[in-house]
C-alpha positions as CSV (number, residue, x, y, z in Angstrom):
1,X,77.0,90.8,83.3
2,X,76.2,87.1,84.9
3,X,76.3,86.6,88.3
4,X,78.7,83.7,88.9
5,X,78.1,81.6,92.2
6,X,79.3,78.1,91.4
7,X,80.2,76.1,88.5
8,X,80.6,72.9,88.1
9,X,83.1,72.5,84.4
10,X,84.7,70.4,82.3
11,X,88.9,71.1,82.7
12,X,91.1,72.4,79.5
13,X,94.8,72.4,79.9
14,X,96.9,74.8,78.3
15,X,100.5,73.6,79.5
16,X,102.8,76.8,78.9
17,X,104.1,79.9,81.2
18,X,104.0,83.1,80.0
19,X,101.1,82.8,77.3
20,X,100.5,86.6,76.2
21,X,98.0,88.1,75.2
22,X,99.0,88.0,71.4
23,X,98.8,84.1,71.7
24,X,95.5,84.4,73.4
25,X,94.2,86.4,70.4
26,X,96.0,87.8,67.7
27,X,96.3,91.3,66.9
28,X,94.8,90.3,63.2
29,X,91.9,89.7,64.8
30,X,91.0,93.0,67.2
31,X,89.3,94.7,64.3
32,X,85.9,94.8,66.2
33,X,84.9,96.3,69.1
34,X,81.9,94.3,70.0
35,X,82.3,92.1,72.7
36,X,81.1,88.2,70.9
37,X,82.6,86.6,68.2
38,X,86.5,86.3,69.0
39,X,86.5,83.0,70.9
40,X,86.8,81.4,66.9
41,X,90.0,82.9,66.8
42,X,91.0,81.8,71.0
43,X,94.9,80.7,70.9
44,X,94.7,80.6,67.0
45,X,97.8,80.0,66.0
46,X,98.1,77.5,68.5
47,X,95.3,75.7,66.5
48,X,95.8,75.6,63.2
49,X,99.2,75.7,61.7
50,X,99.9,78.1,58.6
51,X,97.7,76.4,55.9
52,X,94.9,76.6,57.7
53,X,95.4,72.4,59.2
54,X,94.0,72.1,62.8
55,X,96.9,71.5,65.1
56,X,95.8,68.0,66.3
57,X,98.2,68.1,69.3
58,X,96.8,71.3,70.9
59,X,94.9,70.9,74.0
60,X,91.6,72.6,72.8
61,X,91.4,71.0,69.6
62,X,91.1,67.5,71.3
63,X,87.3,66.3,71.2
64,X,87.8,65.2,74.8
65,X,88.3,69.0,76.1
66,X,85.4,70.5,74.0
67,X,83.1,72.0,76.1
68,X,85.3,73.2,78.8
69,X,84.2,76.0,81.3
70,X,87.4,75.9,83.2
71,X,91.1,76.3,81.6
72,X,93.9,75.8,83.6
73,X,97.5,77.1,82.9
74,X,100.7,78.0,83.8
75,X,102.5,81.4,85.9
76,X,102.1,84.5,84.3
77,X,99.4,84.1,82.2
78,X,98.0,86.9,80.2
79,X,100.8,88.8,79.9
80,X,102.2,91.1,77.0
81,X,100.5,93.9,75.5
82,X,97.0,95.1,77.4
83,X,93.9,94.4,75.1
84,X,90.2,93.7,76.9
85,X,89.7,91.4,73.7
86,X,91.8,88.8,75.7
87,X,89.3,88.2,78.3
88,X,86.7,88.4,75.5
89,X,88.0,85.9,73.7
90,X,88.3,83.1,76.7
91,X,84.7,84.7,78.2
92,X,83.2,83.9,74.1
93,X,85.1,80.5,73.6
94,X,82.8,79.4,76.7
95,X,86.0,79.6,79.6
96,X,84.1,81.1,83.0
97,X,87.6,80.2,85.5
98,X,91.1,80.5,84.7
99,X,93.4,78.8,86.9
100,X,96.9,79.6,87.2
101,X,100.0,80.7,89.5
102,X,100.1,83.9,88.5
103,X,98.3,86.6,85.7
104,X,99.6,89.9,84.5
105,X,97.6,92.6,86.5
106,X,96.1,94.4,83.7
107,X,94.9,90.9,82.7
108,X,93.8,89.4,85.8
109,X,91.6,93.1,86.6
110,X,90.4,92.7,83.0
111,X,89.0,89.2,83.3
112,X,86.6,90.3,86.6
113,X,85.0,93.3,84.3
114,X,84.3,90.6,82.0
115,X,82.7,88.1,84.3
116,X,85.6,85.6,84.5
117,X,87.1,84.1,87.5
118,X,91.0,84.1,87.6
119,X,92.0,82.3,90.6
120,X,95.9,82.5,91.9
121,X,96.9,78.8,92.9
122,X,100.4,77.8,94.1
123,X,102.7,76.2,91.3
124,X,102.0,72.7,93.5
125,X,98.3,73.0,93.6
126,X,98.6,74.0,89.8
127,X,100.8,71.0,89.2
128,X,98.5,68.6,90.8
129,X,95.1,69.8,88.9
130,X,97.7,69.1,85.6
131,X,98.3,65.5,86.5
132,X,94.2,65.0,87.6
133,X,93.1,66.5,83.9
134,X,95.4,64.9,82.0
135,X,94.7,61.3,83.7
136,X,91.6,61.4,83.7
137,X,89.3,61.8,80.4
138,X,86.2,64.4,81.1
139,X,88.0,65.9,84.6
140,X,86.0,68.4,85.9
141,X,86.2,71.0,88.6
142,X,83.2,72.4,91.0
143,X,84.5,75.6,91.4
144,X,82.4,77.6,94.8
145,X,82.8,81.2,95.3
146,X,80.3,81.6,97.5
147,X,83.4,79.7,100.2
148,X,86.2,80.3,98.2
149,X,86.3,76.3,97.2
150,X,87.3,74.2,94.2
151,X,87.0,70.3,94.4
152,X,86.3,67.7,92.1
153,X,84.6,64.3,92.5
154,X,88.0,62.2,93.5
155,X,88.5,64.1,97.2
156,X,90.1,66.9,96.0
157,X,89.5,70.2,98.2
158,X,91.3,73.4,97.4
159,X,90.4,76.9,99.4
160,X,91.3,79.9,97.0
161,X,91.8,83.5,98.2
162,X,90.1,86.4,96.9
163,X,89.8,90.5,97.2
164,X,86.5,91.0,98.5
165,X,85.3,93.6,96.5
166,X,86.1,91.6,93.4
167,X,84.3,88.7,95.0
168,X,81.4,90.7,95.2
169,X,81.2,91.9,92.1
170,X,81.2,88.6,90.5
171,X,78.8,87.3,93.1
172,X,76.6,90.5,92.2
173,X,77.1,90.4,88.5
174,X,78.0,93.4,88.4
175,X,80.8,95.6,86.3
176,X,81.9,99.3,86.8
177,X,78.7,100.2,85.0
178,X,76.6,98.0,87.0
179,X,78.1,99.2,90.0
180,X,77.1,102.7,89.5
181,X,73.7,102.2,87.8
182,X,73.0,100.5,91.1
183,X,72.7,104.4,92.4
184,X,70.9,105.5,89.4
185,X,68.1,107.0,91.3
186,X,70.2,109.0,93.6
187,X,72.3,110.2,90.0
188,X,68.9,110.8,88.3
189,X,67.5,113.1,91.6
190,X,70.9,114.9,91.3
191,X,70.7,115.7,87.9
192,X,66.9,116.5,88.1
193,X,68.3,119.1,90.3
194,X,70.3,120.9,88.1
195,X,69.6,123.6,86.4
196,X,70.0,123.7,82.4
197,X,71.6,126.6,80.5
């Protein structure tokens, strides 16, 4: 996994509470179980309508939000039904921070063992990075978690709070594999050790 220390990004809105995970990628599509190749099919049915027509209206289909690294949304995102192809999805469509007041756990712990950064921000702070993005054509966010900082180029200076250990890991680049491969010698020694039957 990449290590993430600071990113500077272009900001996508998508202005709706409870998006699930069925909206962030639809069950259709969970066919594979490699990790690249669903961010094609990111908030699909949010982007094209049922005859295939891109949904000109829709946030991500706007020419001025392509390329973003950081989407920012409403409370209780990712919720619904637990799939890992979620995170995938947003991780493979090129989305590195999510923003929002509040993610559904399963979600928000996903989204760390996939490299992303979901940061918790109050419903004002939210609010505020809405109105910034959508006044201002090519917005973007420097997001720091090396101090736990988000600002932008107009004075804006947000501190965000995080569990250490997730920090870390992000930091590290590391996932639950990484984690314990970082003891590999010690694991190899042990089963050296052992004796086969």
């Amino acid at each position: 996994m990449e290590a993430f220390k600071q990113l500077t990004g272009l900001v996508a809105p998508v202005d709706r509470v409870n998006v699930d995970t069925d909206a962030i990628i639809p069950k259709q599509f969970l066919k594979r179980i490699e990790r690249s190749g669903f961010g094609q099919f990111l908030f699909f049915e949010w982007r094209w309508d049922e005859k295939g027509n891109v949904i000109d209206s829709f946030s991500l289909n706007q020419p001025r939000y392509q390329g973003s690294e950081v989407l920012i949304s409403r409370a209780n995102f990712g919720c619904g039904s637990s799939r890992e192809h979620a995170p995938w999805a947003i991780l493979d469509y090129g989305f590195k921070v999510v923003i929002a007041p509040s993610f559904a756990d399963i979600f928000y712990n996903n989204c760390f063992k996939n490299g992303i950064l979901p940061i918790r921000l109050s419903e004002e702070q939210v609010e505020d990075l809405f109105q910034r993005t959508n006044s201002t054509e090519g917005y973007k966010l420097n997001v720091n978690l090396e101090n736990n900082t988000i600002t932008d180029d107009a004075g804006l200076s947000i501190s965000f709070d995080l569990d250490e250990h997730r920090r870390q890991f992000l930091l590290l680049g590391l996932d639950d594999i990484g984690l314990t491969l970082q003891h590999e010698d010690k694991i190899a020694a042990y089963e050296a050790s052992r004796v086969a039957f």
